[in-house]
N, C-alpha and C positions, 0 to 999 in steps of 0.2 A: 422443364420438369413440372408436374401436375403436382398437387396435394397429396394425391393418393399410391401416387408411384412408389417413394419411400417412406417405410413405417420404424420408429425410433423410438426412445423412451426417455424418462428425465427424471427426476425428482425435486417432488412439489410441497410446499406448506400452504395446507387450505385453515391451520387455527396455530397461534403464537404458545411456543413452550419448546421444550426441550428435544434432542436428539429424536426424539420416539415421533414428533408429528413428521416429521420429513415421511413422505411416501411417493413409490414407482412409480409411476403411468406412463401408458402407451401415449405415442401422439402421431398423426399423419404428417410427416415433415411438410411445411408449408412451400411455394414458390414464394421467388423471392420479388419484391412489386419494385418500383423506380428505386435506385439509390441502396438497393438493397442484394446482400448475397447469402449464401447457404453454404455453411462449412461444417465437412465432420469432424466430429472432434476426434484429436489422439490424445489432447494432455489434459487434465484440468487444475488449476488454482486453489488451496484452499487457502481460505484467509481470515483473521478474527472477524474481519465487515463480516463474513457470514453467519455469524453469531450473533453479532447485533439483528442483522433484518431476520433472523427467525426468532429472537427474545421479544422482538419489536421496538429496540431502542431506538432506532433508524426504522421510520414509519414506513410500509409499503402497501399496495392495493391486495387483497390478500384473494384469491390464490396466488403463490408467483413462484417461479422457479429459482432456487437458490442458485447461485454462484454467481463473482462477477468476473472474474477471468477466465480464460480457457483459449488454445490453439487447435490446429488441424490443418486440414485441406478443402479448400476452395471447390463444391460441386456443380453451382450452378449461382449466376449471376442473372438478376434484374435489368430493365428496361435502363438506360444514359448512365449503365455504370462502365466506364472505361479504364480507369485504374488498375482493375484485377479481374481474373480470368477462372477459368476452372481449371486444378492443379496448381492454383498458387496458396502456398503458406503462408495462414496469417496469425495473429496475435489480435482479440477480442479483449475490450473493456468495458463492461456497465455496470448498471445496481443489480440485473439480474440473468439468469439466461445460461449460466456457463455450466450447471451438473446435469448435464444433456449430450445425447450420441451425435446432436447435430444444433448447430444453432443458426439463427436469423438474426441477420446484424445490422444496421446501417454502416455505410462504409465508413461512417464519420466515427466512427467506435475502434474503425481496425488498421494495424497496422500488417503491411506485407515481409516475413520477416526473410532477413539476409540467407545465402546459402549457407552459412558458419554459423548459423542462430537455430538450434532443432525448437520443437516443437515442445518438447519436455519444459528447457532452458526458458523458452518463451511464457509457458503457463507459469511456469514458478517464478519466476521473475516481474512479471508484468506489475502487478500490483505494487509489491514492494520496493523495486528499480525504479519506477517510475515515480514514487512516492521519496523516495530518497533524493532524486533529481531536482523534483520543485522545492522542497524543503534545504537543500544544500546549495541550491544554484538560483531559483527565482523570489526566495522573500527578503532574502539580506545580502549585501553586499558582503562579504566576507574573505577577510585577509591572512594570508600563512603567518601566524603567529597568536593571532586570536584565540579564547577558550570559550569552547563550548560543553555546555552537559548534556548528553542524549541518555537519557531513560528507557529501560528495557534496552541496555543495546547487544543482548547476546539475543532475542528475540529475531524476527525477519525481516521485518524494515530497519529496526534499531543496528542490528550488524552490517545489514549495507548500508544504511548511514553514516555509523561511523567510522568505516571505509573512505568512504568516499569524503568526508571532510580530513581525513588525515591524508587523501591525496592530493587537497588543495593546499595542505601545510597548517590548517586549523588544529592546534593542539587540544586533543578531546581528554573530556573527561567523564567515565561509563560507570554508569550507576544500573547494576542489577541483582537477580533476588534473592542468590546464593553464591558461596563461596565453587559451586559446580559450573554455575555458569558463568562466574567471573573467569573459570580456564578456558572459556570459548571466543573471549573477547580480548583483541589486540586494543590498546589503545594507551594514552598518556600517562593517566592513571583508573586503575579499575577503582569503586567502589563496590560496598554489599551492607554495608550498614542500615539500620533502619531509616526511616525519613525524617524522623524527630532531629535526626543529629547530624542530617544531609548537609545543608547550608554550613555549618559550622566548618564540616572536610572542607568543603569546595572553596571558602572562601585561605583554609591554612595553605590550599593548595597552589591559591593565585594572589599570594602576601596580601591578602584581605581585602582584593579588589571584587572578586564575583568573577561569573563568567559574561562574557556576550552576549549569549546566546543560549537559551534551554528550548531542545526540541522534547517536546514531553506529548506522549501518546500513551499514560496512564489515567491523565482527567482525576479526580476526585483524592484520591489517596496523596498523589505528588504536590498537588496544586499550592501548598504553602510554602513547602520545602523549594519547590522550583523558583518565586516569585523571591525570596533571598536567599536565593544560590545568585542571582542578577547583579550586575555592577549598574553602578549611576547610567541612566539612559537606554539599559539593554532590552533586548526584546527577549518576551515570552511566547512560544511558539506553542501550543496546545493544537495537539492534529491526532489526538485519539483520546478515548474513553476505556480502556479497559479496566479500570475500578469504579465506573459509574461517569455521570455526567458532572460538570465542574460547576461549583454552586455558584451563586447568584453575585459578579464580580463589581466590588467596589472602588470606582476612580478614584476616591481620595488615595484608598491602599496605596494604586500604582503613583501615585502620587509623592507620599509619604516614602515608598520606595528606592526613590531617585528617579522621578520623570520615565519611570519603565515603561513600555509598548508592550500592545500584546494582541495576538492575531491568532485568528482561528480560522487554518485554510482548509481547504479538499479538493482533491486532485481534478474531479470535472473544472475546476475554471484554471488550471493552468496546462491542459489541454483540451479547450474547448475547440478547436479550427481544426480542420487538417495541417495547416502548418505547426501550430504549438506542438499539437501529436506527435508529427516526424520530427519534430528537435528534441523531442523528449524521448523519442526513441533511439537516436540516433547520442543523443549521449552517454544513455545509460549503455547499448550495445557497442562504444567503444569501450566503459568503462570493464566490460566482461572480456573486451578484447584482449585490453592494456592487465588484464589481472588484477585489478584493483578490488575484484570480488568475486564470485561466482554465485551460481544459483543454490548451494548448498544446500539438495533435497536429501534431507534428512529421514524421510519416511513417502512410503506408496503404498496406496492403497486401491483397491479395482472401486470403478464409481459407484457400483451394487452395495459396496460398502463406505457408503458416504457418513450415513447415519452414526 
């Protein structure tokens, strides 16, 4: 396939701001060079990441194409890629690339997905399933009877989260931001209370020990309420910003706390290899198998109307 054989379109931010800079363009789908393939898309991902890299919370080289997820089919592959083919279904992950009719990927980004896994399933999932995976299965060891806080968990990573540690037997505890979407969430015990008076529930809840564990992908609003919600020695997991960035944190605090830990992952380093990748795929698509959650797309919209 030449540059100029197929002609496709994406949407681009060339200045940081709101829904209005996102704009169409045409582009000549590129060939794809060593290590590299070309897939059309059918599904694509929306995710809060995409609101960071067009606010510019998350710094990018600016023009770039928003999205990080997105699936389809396999058109045409590059020089020593033997893995995949054209006609195979894959599943796409980067910082950018994915609100596009077609995209270029390094194979080290893509997974080939099963014949029981569509292409819908795939886009909607990737982000979040996978996100839920490293966070519930590679930062802590973690035992059926343990309590955990996940924040935001009627949200999309937050509900497959707390999925998936209630089918390791982690008894959760779901803090979200209404009494509307406390009805969408299964879990140990739901909260909706303010933050001020978070720490207080959680600690009535687990006779005044704290939890294990707080998966927190709020950043700035949660960050005190989460740090005593903690029992002596627990770890603080911070792996989102959706109230801003988390201020400037003092060791004594975690100190003072009970020897608390506290780690601030992202998903590139626990699927950095192609093997990390297929085990993190490979567990999150039995998790879809076993029932333990689904893709729950909630809303569609045509990619014309991304903005």
């Amino acid at each position: 396939m030449t540059s100029n054989e197929t002609t496709g379109w994406r949407l681009v931010v060339r200045e940081l701001g709101g829904p209005e800079v996102i704009e169409r363009e045409q582009f000549d789908v590129p060939s794809p060079g060593p290590g590299e393939l070309v897939f059309e898309t059918e599904a694509v991902g929306l995710n809060f990441i995409d609101t960071y890299f067009r606010k510019g919370l998350y710094p990018a080289p600016l023009p770039f194409v928003l999205g990080s997820e997105s699936a389809g089919t396999v058109i045409a592959v590059g020089p020593a890629v033997d893995a995949f083919s054209p006609g195979d279904r894959v599943a796409a992950y980067g910082s950018s690339g994915g609100y596009a009719t077609h995209r270029l990927c390094n194979v080290r980004q893509l997974v080939k997905l099963p014949d029981d896994i569509d292409c819908r399933t795939a886009a909607a999932i990737r982000v979040k399933g996978f996100t839920a995976c490293y966070l519930a299965e590679d930062i802590e060891t973690l035992e059926a009877g343990q309590w955990a806080l996940v924040h935001s968990a009627a949200g999309g990573t937050g509900s497959l989260l707390t999925s998936w540690l209630r089918d390791k037997g982690v008894r959760v505890i779901a803090h979200v931001g209404s009494p509307e979407k406390a009805a969408l969430v299964v879990a140990d015990h739901v909260l909706t209370g303010p933050f001020d008076g978070l720490a207080a529930h959680v600690r009535d809840l687990t006779s005044g020990e704290g939890v294990a564990i707080v998966f927190d992908g709020v950043g700035k609003d949660s960050w005190s309420a989460s740090l005593a919600s903690l029992r002596r020695r627990g770890m603080m997991v911070s792996f989102g910003n959706a109230s801003g960035a988390v201020p400037p944190i003092s060791l004594l605090d975690l100190m003072a706390g009970g020897s608390l830990r506290v780690t601030r992952p992202t998903m590139p380093d626990f699927i950095a290899t192609p093997e990390m990748l297929a085990h993190t795929a490979e567990r999150t698509f039995d998790r879809l198998r076993r029932g333990v959650f689904d893709a729950n797309i909630r809303q569609e919209f045509a990619l014309a109307d991304a903005a």
